[in-house]
N, C-alpha and C positions, 0 to 999 in steps of 0.2 A: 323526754325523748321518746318518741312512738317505740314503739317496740321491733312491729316491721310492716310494710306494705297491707293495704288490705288485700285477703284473700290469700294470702301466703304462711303457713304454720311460721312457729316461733321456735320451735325444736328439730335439730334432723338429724338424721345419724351421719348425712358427709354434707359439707358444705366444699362447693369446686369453684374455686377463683378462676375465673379464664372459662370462656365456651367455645374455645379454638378444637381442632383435634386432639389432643392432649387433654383438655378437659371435658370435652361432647361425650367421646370414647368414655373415660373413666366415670363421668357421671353415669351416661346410660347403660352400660354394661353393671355398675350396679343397682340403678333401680330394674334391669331385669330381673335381676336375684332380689328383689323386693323389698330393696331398702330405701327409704327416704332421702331424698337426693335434691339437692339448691344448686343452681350454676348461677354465679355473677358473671357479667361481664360486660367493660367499661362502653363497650360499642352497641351500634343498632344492626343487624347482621339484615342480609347481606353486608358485607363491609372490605374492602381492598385487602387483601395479601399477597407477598410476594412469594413465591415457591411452586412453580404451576405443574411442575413433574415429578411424577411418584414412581418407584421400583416396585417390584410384585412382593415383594414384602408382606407389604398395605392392605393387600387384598384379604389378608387373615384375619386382623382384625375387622374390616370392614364388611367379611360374611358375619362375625360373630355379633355384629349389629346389625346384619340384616339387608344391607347394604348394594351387594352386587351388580342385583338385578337394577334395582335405581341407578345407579351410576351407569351401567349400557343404555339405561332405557333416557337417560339425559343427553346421550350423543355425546359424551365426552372419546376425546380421540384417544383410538390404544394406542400404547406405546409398547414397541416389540424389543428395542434394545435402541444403542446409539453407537452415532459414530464419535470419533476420535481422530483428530487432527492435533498430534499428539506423541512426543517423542525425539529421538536426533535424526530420525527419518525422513519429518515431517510429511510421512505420506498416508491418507487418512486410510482409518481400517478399525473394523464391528466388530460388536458383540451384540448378540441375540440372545435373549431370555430362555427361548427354548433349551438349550444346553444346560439348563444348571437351576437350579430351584423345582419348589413345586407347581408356579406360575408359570405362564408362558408368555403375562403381557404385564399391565399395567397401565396406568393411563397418563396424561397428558389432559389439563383441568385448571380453569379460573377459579382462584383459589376462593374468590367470593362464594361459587357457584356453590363447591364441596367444602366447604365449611359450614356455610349454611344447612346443606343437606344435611350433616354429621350432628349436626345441632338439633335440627327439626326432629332427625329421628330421636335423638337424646328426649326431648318433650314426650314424643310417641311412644314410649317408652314408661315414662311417669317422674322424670325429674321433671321439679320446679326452676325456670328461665328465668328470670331477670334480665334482660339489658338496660343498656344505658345506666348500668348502676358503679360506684367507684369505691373501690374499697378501701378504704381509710386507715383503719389500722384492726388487728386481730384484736378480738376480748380474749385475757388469760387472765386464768385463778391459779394460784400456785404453782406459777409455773407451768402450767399449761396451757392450751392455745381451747379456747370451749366455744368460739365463735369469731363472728366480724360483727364491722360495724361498717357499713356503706351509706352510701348517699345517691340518689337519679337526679338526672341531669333535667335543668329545670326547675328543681324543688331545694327547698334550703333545710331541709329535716334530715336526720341522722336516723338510721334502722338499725336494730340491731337481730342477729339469727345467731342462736346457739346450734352446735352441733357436736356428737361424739370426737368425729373430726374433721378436720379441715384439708383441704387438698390446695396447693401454689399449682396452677394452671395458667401462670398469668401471662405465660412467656417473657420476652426478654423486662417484661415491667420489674420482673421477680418481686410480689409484693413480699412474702416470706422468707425468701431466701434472703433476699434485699436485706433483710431484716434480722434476719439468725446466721447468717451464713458468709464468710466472706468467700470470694472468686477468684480463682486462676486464668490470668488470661494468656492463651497459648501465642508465644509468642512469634513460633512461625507461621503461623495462622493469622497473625494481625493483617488484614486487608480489607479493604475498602470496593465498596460495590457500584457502578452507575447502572442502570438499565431504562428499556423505554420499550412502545410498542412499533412494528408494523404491522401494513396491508400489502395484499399485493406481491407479496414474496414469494419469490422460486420455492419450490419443496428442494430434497434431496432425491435422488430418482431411484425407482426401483425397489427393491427392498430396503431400501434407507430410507423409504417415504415419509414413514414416521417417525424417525429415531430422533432422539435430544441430538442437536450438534454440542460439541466439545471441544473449541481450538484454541490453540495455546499461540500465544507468540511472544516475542521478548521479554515484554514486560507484564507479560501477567496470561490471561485465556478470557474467551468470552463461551456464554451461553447462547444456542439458538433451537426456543421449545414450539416447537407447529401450536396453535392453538388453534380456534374454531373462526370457519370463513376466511380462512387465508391469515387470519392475525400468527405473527410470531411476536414472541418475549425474546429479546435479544440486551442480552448484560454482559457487562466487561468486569472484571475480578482482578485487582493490581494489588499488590502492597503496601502498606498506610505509607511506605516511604517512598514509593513512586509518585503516588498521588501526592505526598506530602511535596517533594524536590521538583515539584512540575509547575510550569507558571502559567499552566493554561488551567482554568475552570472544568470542573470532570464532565462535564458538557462537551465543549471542543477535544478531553482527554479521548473521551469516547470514539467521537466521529474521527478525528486522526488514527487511535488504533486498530478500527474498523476497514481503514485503507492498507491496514499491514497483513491481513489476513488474505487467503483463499478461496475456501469456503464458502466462508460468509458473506468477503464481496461478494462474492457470485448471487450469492439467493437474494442480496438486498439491492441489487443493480436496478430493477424499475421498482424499489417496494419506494408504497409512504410511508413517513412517520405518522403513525397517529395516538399518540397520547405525551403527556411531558415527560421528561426524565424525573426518576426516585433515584437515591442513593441510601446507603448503608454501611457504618463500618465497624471494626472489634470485632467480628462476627462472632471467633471462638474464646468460647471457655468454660469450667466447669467448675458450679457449686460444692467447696468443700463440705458442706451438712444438705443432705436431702430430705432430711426427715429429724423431728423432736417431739417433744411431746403433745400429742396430740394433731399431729401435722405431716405431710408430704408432698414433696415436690415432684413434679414430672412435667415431661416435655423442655421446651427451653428455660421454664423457669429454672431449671435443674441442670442442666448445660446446653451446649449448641456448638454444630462443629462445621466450618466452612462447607456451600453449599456444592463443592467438586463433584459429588456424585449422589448426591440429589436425597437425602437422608434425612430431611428432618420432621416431613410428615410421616414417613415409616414408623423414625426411633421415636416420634410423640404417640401414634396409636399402637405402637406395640407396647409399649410403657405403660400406656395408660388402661392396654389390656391387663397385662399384669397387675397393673398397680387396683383395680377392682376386684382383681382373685383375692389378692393379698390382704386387702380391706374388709371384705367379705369375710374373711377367716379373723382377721384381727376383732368385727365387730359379733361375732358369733363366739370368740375368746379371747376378752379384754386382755389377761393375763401373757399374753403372748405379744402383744402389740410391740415393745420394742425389739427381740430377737428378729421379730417378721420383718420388721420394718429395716432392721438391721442386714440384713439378707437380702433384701430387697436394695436395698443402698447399696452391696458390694457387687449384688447382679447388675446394677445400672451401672455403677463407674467402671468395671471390666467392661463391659456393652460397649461404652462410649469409648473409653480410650482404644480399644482396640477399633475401632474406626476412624478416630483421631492417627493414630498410629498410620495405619495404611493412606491414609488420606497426604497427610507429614511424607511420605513416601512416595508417592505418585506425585509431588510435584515436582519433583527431580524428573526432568523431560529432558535428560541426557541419555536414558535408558532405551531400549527396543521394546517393541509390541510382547515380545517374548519375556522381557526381564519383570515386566508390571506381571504378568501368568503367574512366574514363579514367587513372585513378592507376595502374592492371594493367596498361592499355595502352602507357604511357608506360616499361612496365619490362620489358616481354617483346615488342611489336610497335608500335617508332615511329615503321613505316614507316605503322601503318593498316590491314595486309592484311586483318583482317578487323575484326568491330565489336566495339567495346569492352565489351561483353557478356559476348561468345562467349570474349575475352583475359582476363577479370574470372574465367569459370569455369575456363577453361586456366590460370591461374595458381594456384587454389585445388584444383585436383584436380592437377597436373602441376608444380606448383613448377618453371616453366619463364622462363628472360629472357634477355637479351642475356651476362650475364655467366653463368649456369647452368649451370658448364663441369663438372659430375658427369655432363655427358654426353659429356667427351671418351672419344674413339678411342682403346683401351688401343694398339693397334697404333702406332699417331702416336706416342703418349706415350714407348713404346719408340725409336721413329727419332729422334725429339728427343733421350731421353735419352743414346743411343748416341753422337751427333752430338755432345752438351757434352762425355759423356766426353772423347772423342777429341780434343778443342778443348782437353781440360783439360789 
């Protein structure tokens, strides 16, 4: 069995399964910090994804890769906040970014486009790329995870790449968690996805030029994201039991819920369709192990929570910002690796569930513009500091709360960690 590719070391100190955002981010944020860095990943990028709207969040991690300025200078559309057609009112009404975070936009992006870029830059950086390679199963010695073993498509030869450790970036493939870990799947969260493209679509007028639409209707809400040259992304979001008890094809489920709506008729009145429908379902749930020996998960390999308020390129480059400090420290003191790793684990599942949490919550659309304010506020500021408004968009653009602990202190993380060692 070759060993690996030509022109590719045989040793590294992280090997990243996945070169999605989740694994781009955490590869290249460590070979900033000079570490030897492999990304697999099963596709030839460009390559299709669904998720075309990002909160300002994103923006954090994406300066700390250098990013910014690329992403204006691509022409991707800002996105300043969205509307909501939404509640027992049903009468649509905004939030604006400006009010609440340290961003004021974010953008609106073909996920091909900024994947790829997130990627490229990772190379520019100094990890080592792969695509088209499939990863088969991890090498472990005693119980530890010390490499993979992949295959390129094409070729009938097995590689193999040793590394200090390994990172599951694979998204929902979960090759590692798949594998060590079993899953919770949130059960009011089980729903099913259909989506497709337009041309030719009304905007929203005004300062709602740009915003994500958001409209809910009996049976479930659809998505409508502006993209580039008149194209919208427009997807419908039901319940696997809607979808399930229906006897139409989620084709026609689509185009009949599409006639229930406001909104949306409206912008889509002279649009065309122009691409096939994709679907998706399960969406949410979360990996009970993130992390073992020699190993971590981040991004969707690690959980994933319905896409309501557009979260999951945020929670993968913020993660994967993290999950690089963390590595960085773990590969500069081995002896600390599982407390870190350990902290790191309980910083991601408070992360996530407290967005799972509020998410579970805002689908209850028997509520006012007002009661979704105070539901943000009760999750991120319960002292009151400022108006539940201003907490409602800080929470939608900054996935910020009490338990939100992706913004611990790698520094701390380290002194704690050092501190159990030693204890140990």
């Amino acid at each position: 069995m070759p060993s690996t590719l030509t022109g590719i070391p045989n040793e590294f100190d992280v090997i990243v399964i996945g070169g999605g955002p989740a694994g781009a981010t955490t590869a290249g944020l460590l070979a900033k910090r000079g570490h030897k860095v492999a990304v697999l990943d099963r596709e030839r990028f460009p390559r299709y994804h669904v998720g075309e709207s990002l909160i300002p969040v994103v923006m954090a991690p994406m300066e700390e890769m250098g990013l910014t300025e690329r992403m204006e200078q691509r022409g991707f559309e800002r996105k300043y906040g969205g509307t909501f057609v939404w509640g027992n009112e049903q009468a649509a009404w905004d939030f604006s970014f400006v009010d609440g975070g340290d961003y004021p936009f974010a953008y609106h992006t073909r996920r091909a486009d900024l994947d790829a870029l997130i990627l490229d830059r990772a190379r520019e950086l100094g990890a080592f790329v792969v695509e088209d390679a499939t990863v088969k199963e991890p090498v472990e010695e005693d119980g530890r995870v010390t490499g993979v073993r992949f295959s390129v498509r094409g070729g009938k030869e097995t590689y193999e790449l040793r590394a200090t450790m390994v990172v599951d970036a694979s998204g929902q493939a979960r090759v590692l968690t798949r594998r060590y870990s079993e899953i919770t799947w949130h059960d009011k969260l089980r729903n099913v996805a259909v989506w497709t493209y337009f041309d030719n679509c009304e905007r929203l007028p005004g300062d709602q030029y740009t915003n994500i639409l958001i409209e809910g209707i009996e049976n479930g809400w659809f998505w409508g994201i502006p993209l580039d040259k008149g194209t919208v992304s427009v997807g419908f979001v039901t319940p696997a039991s809607v979808a399930g008890e229906s006897d139409q094809n989620l084709e026609q489920l689509f185009r009949d819920e599409v006639e229930k709506t406001t909104k949306l008729k409206h912008m889509l009145r002279d649009a065309r369709q122009s691409a096939g429908f994709r679907s998706a379902r399960d969406w949410s749930y979360t990996s009970h192990t993130v992390h073992g020996k020699g190993w971590a998960a981040v991004g969707d390999a690690a959980a994933f929570v319905d896409p309501l308020i557009s979260t999951g390129v945020a929670l993968a480059t913020t993660a994967g910002s993290i999950l690089s400090r963390v590595l960085d420290k773990v590969l500069q003191h081995p002896e600390i690796e599982e407390a870190a790793l350990d902290r790191y684990a309980t910083a991601y599942r408070n992360f996530f569930d407290e967005v799972r949490s509020f998410v579970e919550q805002f689908y209850d659309r028997s509520l006012k513009k007002e009661d979704y304010h105070k539901m943000a506020q009760r999750i991120i500021d319960p002292e009151g500091k400022n108006t539940p408004a201003n907490d409602f968009v800080t929470l939608l653009g900054g996935l910020r709360g009490k338990h939100l602990a992706l913004n611990i202190t790698v520094d701390d993380l380290v002194e704690d960690a050092l501190s159990v060692t030693a204890q140990g």
